[in-house]
Backbone as CSV, one residue per row, in Angstrom:
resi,resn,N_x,N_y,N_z,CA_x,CA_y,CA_z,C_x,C_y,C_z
1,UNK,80.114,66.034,133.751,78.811,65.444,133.505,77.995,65.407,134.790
2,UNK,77.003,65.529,134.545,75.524,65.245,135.725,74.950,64.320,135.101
3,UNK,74.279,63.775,136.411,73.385,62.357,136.230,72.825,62.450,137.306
4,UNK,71.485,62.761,137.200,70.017,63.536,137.835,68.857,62.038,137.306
5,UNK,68.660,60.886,138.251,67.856,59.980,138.269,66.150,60.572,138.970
6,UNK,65.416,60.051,137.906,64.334,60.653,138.662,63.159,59.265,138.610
7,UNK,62.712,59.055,139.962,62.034,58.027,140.510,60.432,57.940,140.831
8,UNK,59.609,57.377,140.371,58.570,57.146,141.178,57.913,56.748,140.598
9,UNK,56.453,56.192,140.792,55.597,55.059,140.349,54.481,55.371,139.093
10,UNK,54.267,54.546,138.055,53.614,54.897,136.761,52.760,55.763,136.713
11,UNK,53.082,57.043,136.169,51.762,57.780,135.764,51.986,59.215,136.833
12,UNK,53.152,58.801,137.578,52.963,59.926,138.830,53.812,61.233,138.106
13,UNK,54.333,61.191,137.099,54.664,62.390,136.579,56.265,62.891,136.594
14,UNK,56.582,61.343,136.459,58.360,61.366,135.947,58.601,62.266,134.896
15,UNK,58.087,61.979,133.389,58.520,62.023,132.311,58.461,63.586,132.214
16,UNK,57.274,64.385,132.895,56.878,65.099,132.766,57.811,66.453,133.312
17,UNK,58.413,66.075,134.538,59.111,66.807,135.280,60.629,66.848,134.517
18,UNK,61.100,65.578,134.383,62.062,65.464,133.624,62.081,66.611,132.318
19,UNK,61.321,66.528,131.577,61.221,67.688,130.698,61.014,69.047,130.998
20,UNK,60.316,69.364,132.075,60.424,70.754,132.741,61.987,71.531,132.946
21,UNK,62.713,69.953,133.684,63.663,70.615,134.031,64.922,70.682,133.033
22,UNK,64.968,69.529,132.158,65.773,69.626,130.696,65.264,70.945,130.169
23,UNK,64.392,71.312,130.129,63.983,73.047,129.211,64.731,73.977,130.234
24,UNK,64.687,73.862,131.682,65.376,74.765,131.940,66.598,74.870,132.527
25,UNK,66.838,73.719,131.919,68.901,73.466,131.817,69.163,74.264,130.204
26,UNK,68.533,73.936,129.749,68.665,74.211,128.397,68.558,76.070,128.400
27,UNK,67.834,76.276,128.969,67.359,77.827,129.279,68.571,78.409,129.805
28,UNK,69.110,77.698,130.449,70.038,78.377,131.497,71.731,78.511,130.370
29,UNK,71.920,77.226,129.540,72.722,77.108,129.537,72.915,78.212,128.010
30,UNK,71.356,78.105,127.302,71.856,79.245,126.344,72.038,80.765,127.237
31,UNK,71.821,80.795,128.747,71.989,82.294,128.807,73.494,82.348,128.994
32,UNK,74.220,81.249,129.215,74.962,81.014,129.406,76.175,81.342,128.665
33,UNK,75.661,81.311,127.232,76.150,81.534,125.925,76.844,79.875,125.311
34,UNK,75.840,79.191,126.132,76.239,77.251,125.777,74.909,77.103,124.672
35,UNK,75.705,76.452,123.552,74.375,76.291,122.935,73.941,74.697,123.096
36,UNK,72.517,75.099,123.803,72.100,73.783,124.332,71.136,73.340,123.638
37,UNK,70.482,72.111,123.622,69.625,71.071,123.421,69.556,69.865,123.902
38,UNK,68.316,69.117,123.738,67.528,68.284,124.526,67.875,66.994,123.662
39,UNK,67.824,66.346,124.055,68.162,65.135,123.316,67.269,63.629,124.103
40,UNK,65.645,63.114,123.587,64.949,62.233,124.220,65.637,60.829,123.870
41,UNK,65.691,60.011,124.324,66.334,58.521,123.669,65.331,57.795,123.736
42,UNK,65.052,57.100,122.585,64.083,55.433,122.699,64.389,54.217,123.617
43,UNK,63.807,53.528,123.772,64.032,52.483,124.386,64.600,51.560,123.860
44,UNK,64.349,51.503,122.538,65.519,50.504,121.270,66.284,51.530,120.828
45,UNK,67.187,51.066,120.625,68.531,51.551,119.879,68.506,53.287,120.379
46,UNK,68.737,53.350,121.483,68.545,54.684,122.307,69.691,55.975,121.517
47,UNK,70.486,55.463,120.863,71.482,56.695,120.243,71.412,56.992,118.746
48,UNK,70.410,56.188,118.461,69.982,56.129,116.663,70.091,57.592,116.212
49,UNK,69.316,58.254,116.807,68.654,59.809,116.716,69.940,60.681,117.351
50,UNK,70.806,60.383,117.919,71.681,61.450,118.583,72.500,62.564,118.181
51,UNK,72.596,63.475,117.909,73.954,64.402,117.514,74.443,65.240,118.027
52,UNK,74.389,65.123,119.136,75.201,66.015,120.111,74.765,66.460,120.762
53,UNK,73.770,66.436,121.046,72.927,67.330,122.330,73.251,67.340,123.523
54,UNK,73.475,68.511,124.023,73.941,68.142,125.342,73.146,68.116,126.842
55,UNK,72.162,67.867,126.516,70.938,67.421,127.766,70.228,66.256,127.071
56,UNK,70.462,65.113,127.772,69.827,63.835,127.738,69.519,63.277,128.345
57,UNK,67.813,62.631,127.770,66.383,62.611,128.585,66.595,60.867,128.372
58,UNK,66.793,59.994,129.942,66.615,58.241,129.433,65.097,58.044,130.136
59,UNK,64.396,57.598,129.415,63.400,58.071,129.628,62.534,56.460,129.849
60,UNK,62.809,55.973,131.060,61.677,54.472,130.851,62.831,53.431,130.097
61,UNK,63.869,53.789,130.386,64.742,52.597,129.871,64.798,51.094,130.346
62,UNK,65.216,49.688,129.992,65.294,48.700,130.733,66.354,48.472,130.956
63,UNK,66.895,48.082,132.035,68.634,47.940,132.176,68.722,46.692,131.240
64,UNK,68.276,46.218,130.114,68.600,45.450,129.328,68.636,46.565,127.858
65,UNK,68.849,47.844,127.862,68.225,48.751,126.535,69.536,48.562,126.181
66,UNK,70.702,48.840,127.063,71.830,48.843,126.626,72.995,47.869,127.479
67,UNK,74.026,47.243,126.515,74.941,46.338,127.634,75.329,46.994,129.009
68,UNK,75.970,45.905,129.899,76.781,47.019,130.968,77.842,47.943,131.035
69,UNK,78.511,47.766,129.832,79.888,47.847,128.907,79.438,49.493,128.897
70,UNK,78.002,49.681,127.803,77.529,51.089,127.569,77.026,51.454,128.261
71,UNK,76.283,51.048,129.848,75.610,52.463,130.778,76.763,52.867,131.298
72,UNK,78.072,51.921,131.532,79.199,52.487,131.717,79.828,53.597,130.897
73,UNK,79.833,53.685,130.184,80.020,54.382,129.361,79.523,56.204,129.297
74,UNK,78.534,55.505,129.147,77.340,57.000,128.633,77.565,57.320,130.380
75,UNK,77.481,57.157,131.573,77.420,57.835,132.706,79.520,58.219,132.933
76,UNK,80.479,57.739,132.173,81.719,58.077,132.362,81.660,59.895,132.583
77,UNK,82.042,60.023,133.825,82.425,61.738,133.738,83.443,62.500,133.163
78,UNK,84.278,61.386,132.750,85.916,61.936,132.073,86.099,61.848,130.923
79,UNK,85.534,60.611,130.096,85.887,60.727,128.999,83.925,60.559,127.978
80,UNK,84.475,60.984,126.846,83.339,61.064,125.840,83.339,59.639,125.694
81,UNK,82.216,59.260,125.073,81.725,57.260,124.611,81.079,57.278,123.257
82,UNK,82.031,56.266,122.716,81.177,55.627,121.732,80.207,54.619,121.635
83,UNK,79.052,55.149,122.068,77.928,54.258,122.032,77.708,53.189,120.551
84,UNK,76.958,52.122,121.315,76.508,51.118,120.272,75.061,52.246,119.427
85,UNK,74.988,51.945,118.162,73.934,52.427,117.640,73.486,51.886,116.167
86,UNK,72.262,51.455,116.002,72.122,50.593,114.717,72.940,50.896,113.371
87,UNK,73.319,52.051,113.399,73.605,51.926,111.795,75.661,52.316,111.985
88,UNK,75.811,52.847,112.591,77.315,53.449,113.428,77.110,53.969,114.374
89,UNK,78.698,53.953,115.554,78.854,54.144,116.365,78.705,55.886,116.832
90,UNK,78.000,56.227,117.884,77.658,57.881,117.657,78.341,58.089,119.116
91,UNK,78.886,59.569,118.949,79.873,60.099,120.056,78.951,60.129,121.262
92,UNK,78.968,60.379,122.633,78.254,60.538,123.600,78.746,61.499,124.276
93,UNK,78.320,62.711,124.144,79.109,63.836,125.046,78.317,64.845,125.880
94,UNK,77.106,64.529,126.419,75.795,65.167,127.466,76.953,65.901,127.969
95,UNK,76.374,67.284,128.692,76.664,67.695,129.758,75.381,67.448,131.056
96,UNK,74.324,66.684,130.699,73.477,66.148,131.884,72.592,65.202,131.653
97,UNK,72.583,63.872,132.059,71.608,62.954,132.282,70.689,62.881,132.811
98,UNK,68.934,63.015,132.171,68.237,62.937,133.212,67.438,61.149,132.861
99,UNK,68.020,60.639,133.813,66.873,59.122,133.701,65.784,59.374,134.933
100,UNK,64.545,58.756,134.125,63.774,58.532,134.926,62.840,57.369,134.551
101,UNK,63.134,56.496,135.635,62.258,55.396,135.956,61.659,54.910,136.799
102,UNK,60.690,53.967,136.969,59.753,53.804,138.240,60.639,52.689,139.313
103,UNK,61.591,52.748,138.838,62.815,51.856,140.023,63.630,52.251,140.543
104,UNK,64.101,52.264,141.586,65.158,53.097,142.347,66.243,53.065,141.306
105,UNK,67.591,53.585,141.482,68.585,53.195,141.106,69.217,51.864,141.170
106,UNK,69.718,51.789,142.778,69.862,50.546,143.125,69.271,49.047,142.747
107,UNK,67.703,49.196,142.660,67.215,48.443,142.264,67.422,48.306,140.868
108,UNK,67.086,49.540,139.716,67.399,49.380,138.295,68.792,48.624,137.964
109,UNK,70.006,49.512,139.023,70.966,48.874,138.381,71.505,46.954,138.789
110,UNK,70.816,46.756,139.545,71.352,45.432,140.395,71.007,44.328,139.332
111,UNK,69.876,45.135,138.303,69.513,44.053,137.390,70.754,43.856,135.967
112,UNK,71.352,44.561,136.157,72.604,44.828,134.967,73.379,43.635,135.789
113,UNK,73.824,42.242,135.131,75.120,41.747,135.405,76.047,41.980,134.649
114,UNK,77.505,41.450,135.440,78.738,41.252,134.358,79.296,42.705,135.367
115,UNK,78.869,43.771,136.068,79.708,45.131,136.560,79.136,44.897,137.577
116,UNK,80.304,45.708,138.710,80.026,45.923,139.705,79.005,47.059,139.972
117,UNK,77.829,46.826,140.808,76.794,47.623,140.996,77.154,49.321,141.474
118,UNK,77.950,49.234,142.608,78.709,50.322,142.831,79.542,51.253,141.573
119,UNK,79.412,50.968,140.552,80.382,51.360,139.378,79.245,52.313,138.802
120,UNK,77.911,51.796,138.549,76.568,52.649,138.290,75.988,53.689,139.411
121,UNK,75.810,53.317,140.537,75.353,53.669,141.405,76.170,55.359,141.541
122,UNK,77.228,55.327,141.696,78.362,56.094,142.212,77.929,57.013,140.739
123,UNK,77.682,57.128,139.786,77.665,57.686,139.037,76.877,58.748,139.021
124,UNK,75.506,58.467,139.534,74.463,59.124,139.821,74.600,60.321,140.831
125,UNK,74.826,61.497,140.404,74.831,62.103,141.404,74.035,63.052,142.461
126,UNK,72.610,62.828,141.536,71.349,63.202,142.268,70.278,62.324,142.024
127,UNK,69.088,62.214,143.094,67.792,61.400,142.672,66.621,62.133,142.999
128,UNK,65.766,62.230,142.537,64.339,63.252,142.916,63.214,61.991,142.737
129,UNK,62.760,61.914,144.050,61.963,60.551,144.272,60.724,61.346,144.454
130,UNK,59.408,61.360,143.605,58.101,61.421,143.570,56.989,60.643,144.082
131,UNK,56.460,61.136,145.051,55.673,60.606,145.476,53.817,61.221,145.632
132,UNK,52.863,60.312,145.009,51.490,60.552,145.851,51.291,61.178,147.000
133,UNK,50.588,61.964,147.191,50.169,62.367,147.949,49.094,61.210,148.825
134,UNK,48.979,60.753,149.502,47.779,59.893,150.415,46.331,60.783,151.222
135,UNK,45.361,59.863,150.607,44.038,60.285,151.672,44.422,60.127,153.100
136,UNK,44.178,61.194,154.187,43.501,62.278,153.555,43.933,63.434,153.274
137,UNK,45.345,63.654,152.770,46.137,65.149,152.057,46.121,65.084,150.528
138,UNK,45.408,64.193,150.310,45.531,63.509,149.293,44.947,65.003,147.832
139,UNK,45.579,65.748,147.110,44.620,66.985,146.797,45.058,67.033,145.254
140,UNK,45.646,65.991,144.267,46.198,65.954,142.995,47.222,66.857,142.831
141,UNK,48.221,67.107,143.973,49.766,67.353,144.077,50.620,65.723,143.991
142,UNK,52.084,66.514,144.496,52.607,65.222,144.420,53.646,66.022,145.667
143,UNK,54.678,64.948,146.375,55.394,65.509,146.803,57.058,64.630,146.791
144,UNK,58.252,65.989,146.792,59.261,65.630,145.794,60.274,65.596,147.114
145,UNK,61.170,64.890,146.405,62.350,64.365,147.423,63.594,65.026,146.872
146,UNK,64.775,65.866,147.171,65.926,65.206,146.554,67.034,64.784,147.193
147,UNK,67.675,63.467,146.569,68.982,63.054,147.065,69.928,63.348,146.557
148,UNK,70.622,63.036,147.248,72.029,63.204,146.729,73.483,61.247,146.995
149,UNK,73.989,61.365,146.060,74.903,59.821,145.905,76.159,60.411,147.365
150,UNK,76.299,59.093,147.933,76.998,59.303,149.110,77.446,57.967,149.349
151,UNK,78.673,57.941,149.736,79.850,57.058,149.865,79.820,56.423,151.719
152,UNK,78.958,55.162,151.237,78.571,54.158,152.961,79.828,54.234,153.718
153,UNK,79.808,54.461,155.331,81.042,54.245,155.944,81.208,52.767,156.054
154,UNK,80.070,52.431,156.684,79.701,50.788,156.624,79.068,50.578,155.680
155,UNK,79.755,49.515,154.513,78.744,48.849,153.374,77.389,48.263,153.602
156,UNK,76.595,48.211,152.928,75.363,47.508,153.475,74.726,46.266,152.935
157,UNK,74.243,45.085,152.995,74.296,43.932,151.559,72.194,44.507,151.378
158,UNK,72.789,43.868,149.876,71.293,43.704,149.562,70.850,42.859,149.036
159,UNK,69.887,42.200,149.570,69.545,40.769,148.839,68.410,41.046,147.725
160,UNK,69.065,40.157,146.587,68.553,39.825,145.223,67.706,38.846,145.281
161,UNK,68.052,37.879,145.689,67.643,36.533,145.906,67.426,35.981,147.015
162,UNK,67.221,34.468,146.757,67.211,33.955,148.605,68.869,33.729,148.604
163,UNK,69.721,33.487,147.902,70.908,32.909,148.303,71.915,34.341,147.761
164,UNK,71.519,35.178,147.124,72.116,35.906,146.665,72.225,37.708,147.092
165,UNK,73.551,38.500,147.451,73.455,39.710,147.748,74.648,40.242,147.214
166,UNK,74.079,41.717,147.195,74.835,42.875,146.380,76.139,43.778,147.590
167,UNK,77.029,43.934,147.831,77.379,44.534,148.680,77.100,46.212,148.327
168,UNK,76.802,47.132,148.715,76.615,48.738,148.179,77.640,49.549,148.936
169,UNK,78.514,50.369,148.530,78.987,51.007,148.879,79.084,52.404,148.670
170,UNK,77.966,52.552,147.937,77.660,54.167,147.701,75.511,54.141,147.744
171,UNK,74.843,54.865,148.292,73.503,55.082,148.478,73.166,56.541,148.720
172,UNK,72.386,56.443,148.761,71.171,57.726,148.323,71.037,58.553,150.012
173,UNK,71.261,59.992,150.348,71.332,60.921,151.245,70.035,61.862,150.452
174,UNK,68.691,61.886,151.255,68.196,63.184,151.181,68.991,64.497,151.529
175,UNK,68.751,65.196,150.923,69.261,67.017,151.219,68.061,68.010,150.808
176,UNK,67.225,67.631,150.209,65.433,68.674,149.545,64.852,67.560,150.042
177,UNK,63.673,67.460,151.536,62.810,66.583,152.080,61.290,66.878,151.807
178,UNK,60.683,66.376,151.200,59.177,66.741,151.265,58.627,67.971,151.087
179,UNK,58.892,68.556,149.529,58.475,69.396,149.143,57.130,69.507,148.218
180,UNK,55.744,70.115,148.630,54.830,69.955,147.709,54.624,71.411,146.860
181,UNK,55.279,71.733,146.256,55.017,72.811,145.890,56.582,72.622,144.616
182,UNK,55.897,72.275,143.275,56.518,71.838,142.494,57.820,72.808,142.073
183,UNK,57.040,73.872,141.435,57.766,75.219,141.045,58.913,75.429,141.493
184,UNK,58.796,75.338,143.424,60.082,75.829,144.185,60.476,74.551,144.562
185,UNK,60.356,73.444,144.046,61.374,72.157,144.366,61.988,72.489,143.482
186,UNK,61.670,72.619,142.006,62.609,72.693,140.832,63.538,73.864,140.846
187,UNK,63.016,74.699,140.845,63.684,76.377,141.242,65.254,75.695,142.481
188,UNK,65.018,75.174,143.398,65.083,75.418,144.611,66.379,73.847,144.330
189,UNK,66.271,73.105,143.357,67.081,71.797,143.472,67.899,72.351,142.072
190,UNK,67.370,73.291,141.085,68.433,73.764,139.824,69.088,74.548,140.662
191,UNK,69.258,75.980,141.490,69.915,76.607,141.891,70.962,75.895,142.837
192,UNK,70.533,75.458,143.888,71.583,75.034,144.758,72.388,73.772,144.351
193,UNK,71.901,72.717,143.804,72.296,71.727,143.417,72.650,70.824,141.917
194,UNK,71.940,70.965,140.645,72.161,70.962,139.500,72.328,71.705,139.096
195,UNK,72.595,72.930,138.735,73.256,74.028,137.585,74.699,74.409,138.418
196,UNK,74.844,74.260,139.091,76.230,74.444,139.600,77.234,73.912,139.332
197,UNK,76.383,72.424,138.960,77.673,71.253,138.663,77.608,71.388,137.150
198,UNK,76.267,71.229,136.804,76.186,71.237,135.206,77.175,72.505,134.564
199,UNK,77.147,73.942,135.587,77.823,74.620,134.896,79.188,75.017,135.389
200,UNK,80.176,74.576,135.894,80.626,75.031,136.531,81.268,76.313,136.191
201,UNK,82.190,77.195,137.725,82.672,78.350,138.135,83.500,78.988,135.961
202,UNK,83.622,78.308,135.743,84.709,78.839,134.435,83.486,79.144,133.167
203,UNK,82.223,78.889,133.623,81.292,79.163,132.526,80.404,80.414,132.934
204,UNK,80.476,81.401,132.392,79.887,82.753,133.134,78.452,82.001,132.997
205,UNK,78.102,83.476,134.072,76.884,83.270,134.783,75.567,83.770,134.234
206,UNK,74.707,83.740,133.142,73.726,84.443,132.879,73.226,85.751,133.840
207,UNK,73.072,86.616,132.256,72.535,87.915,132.827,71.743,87.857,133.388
208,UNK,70.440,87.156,132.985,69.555,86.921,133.619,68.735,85.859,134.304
209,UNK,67.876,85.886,134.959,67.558,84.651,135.456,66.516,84.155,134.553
210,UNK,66.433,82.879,134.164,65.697,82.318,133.221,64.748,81.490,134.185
211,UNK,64.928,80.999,134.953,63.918,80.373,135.945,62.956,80.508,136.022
């Protein structure tokens, strides 16, 4: 499994990218001879609609959409999950997660009690943080980040509260820094870094390039 978090502030063009790049996981994976599909989730009862798709879009979720029990779950890399879902329980078997919300990870997940924060965090194994452009470069681009999940030598605390902190032991490493030029961030973060994992070495390689 992959779990590709994508970050940045209302309106700046999460949802949007997110779907660019689910079409061309999906692209890749039918050249692949994987038969793929997209799978969007609601914000209520997020698995109502599900049947197997194996690219899934969390799209604006609240870390209250689902218990801690199930983001555990749905991000497990080893085993398949039976998600909660209004009418019965539906299998969970993505080969890639893309969430995107206007909160870091860290921050999204710190709001989940009852699990250790590190248990979510660690899961994530990429983040693509979007950002505005500022006056005066300011030209209706955007420019894209990507990270990568990385294991603290020294833990670091983070405070929640005035009396209260998180210890972290896994955080966010840029490796793609300040790219404005959308096309070849995406191009440039599927090749080297998501389709590799999404597909790995035992799944041949498309004839062609779908990119």
């Amino acid at each position: 499994m992959t779990v590709l978090y994508i970050q940045g502030t209302p309106g700046v063009g999460k949802t949007t990218l997110a779907n660019e790049i689910a079409l061309k996981i999906k692209t890749q994976g039918n050249l692949r001879g994987v038969k793929s599909d997209i799978y969007s989730a609601s914000s209520r009862n997020p698995f109502d609609d599900y049947y197997g798709q194996d690219i899934m879009i969390l799209d604006d979720l609240r870390p209250d959409s689902l218990s801690a029990s199930d983001w555990l779950k749905v991000f497990d890399p080893l085993n398949s999950a039976n998600m909660s879902a209004r009418y019965k329980n539906k299998l969970v078997i993505p080969r890639v997660i893309i969430v995107a919300n206007y909160q870091s990870p860290v921050n999204f997940f710190s709001e989940i009690k009852g699990e250790d924060i590190n248990q979510f965090v660690r899961r994530v194994n990429s983040m693509i943080s979007i950002e505005s452009k500022q006056f005066p470069h300011f030209d209706f681009d955007n420019i894209y980040n990507l990270s990568e999940v990385v294991k603290l030598s020294t833990p670091r605390n983070l405070r929640i509260s005035q009396d209260e902190f998180l210890t972290l032991h896994f955080d966010f490493k840029k490796i793609l820094d300040k790219n404005d030029d959308k096309e070849k961030f995406i191009k440039q973060s599927l090749d080297e870094y998501i389709l590799p994992r999404a597909f790995p070495p035992e799944i041949n390689s498309p004839s062609t390039n779908g990119l």
